[in-house]
C-alpha positions as CSV (number, residue, x, y, z in Angstrom):
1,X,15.7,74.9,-21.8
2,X,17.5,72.5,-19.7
3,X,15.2,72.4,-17.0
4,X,12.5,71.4,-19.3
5,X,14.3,68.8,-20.8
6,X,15.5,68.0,-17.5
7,X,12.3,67.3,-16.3
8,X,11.1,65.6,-19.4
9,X,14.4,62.8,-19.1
10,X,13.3,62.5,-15.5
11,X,10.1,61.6,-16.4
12,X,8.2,64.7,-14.5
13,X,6.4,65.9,-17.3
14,X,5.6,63.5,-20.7
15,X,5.9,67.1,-22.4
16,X,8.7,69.9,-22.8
17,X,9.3,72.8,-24.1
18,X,12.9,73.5,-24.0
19,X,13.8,76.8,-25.0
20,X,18.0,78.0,-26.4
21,X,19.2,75.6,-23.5
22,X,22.7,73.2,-22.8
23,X,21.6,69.6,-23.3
24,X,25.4,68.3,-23.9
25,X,27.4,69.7,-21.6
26,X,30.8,68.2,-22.6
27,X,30.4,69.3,-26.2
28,X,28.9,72.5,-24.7
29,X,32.6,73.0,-22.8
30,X,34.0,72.2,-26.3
31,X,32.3,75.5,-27.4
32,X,33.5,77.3,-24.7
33,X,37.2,76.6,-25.1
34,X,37.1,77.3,-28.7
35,X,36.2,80.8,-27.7
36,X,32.4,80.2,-29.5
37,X,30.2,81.4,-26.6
38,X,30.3,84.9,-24.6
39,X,32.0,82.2,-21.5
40,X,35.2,82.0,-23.2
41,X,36.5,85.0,-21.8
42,X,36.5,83.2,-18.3
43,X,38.9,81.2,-16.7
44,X,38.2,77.7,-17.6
45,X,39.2,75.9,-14.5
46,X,36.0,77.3,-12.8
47,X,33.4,74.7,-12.5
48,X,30.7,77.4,-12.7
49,X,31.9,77.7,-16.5
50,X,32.7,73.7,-17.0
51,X,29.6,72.3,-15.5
52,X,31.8,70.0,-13.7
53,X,35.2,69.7,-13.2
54,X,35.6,66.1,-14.8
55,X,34.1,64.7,-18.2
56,X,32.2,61.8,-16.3
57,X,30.2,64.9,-14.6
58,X,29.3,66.4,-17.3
59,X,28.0,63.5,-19.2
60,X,26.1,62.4,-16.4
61,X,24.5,66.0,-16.1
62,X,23.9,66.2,-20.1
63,X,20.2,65.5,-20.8
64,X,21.0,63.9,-23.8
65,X,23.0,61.1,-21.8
66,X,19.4,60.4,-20.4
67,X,17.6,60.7,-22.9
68,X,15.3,57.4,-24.1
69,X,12.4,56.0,-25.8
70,X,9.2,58.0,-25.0
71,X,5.6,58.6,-26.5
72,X,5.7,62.0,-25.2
73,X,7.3,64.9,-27.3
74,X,9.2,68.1,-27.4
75,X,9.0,71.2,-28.7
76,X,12.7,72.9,-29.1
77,X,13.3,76.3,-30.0
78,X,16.7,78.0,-30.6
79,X,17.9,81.8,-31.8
80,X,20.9,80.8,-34.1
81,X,23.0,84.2,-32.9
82,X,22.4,83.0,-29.3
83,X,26.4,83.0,-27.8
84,X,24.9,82.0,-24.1
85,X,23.6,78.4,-24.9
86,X,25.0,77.7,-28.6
87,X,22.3,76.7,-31.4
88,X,24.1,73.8,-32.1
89,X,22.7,72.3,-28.5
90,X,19.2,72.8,-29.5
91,X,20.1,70.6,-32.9
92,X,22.2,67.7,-30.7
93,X,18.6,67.4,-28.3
94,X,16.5,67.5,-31.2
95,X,18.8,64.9,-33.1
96,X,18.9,62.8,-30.1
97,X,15.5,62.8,-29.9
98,X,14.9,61.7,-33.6
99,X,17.5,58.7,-33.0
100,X,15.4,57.3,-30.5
101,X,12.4,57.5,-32.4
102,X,10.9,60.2,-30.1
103,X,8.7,63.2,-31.8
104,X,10.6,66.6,-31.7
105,X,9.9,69.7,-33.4
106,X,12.9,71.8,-33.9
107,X,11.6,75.5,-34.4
108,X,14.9,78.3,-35.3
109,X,14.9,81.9,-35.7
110,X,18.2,83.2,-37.6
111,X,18.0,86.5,-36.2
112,X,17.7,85.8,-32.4
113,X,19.8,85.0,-29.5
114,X,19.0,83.4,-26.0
115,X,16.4,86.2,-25.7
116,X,14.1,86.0,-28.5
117,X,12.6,90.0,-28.2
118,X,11.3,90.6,-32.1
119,X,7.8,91.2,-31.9
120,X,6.9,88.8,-34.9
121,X,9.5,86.0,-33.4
122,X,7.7,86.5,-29.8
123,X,4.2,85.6,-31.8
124,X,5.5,83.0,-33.5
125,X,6.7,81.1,-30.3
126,X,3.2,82.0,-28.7
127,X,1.0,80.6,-31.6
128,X,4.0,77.6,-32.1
129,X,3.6,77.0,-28.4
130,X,-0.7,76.9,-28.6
131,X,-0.3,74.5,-31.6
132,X,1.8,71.9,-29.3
133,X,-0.7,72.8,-25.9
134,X,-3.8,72.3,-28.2
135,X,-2.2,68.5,-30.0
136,X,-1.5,67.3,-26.4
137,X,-3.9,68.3,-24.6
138,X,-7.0,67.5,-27.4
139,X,-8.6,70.8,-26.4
140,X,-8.9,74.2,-28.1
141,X,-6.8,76.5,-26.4
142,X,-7.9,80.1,-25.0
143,X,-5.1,82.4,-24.4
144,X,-5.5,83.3,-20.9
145,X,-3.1,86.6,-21.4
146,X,-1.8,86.1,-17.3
147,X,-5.1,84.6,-16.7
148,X,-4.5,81.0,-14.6
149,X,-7.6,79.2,-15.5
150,X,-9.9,78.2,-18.9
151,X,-12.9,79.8,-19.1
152,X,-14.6,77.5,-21.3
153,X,-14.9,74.3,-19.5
154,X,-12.8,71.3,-21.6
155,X,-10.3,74.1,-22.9
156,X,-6.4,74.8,-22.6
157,X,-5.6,77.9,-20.8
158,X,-1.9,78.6,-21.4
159,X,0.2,82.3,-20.0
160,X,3.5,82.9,-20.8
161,X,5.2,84.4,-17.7
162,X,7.5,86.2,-19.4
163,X,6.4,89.4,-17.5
164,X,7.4,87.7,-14.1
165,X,10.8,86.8,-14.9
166,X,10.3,83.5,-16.4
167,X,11.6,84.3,-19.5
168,X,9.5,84.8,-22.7
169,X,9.6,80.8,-23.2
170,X,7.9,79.6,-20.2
171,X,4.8,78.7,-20.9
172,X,2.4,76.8,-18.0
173,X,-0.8,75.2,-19.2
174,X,-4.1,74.9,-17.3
175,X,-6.9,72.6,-18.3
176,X,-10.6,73.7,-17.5
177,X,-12.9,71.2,-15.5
């Protein structure tokens, strides 16, 4: 999630899709200390758990510090039992987002957590995540499986890589010549 986002502030990609991910890391830390994510139970003087030791870190490391107009858009998914990367971080990006005038989609699933593994959830995200792929992209989109290239030329290959330890967001797209 923050990697995509990341890389979307940066202006790497015009395109994200951030997945349960810490876009605020001060009010993240505010989480933490009142003992709402799984992180609470370490010591809080570690920077691993702070994301800096000082508030002017943090903020400076938040995407949503960065965050400004764009034409591109974002797709944000969030499991509202995740206590990893709380579900209210996926609402501050997408929130953010709106208040700049930027297009989001903010996609929840009540009975998830950072790992989304029900089957009907999983194909939800998939056929979610083709929807955005085939609106950017103008092409129809082929689901490649862990194929890495369209076979129809013009279309929109996309592989979730899931099975090699991406994580069941990640989603690459590839666009036939």
């Amino acid at each position: 999630g923050y990697a995509a986002a990341a890389a979307f502030v940066k202006g790497y990609t015009k395109h994200a899709i951030a997945i349960n991910g810490l876009y605020d890391l001060e009010r993240n830390l505010a989480g933490i200390k009142a003992g709402r994510t799984k992180y609470s139970q370490h010591d809080l003087s570690d920077p691993r758990v702070q994301f800096g030791d000082t508030e002017a870190i943090r903020l400076a490391n938040s995407v949503t510090t960065h965050l400004a107009p764009s034409d591109g858009e974002m797709l944000i998914f969030a499991g509202l039992k995740d206590d990893n990367c709380l579900p209210e971080q996926s609402q501050i990006l997408f929130d953010r987002m709106k208040e700049l005038g930027n297009s989001a989609r903010l996609v929840t699933m009540a009975e998830e957590g950072h790992s989304p593994s029900k089957p009907e959830n999983l194909l939800m995200m998939l056929r979610v995540q083709e929807e955005f792929v085939r609106r950017i992209t103008g092409a129809p989109c082929e689901s490649g499986g862990y194929a890495t290239i369209a076979t129809t030329p013009g279309a929109a290959s996309f592989e979730t890589r899931a099975a090699m330890g991406y994580g069941p967001g990640a989603l690459v797209v590839y666009t036939g010549l």
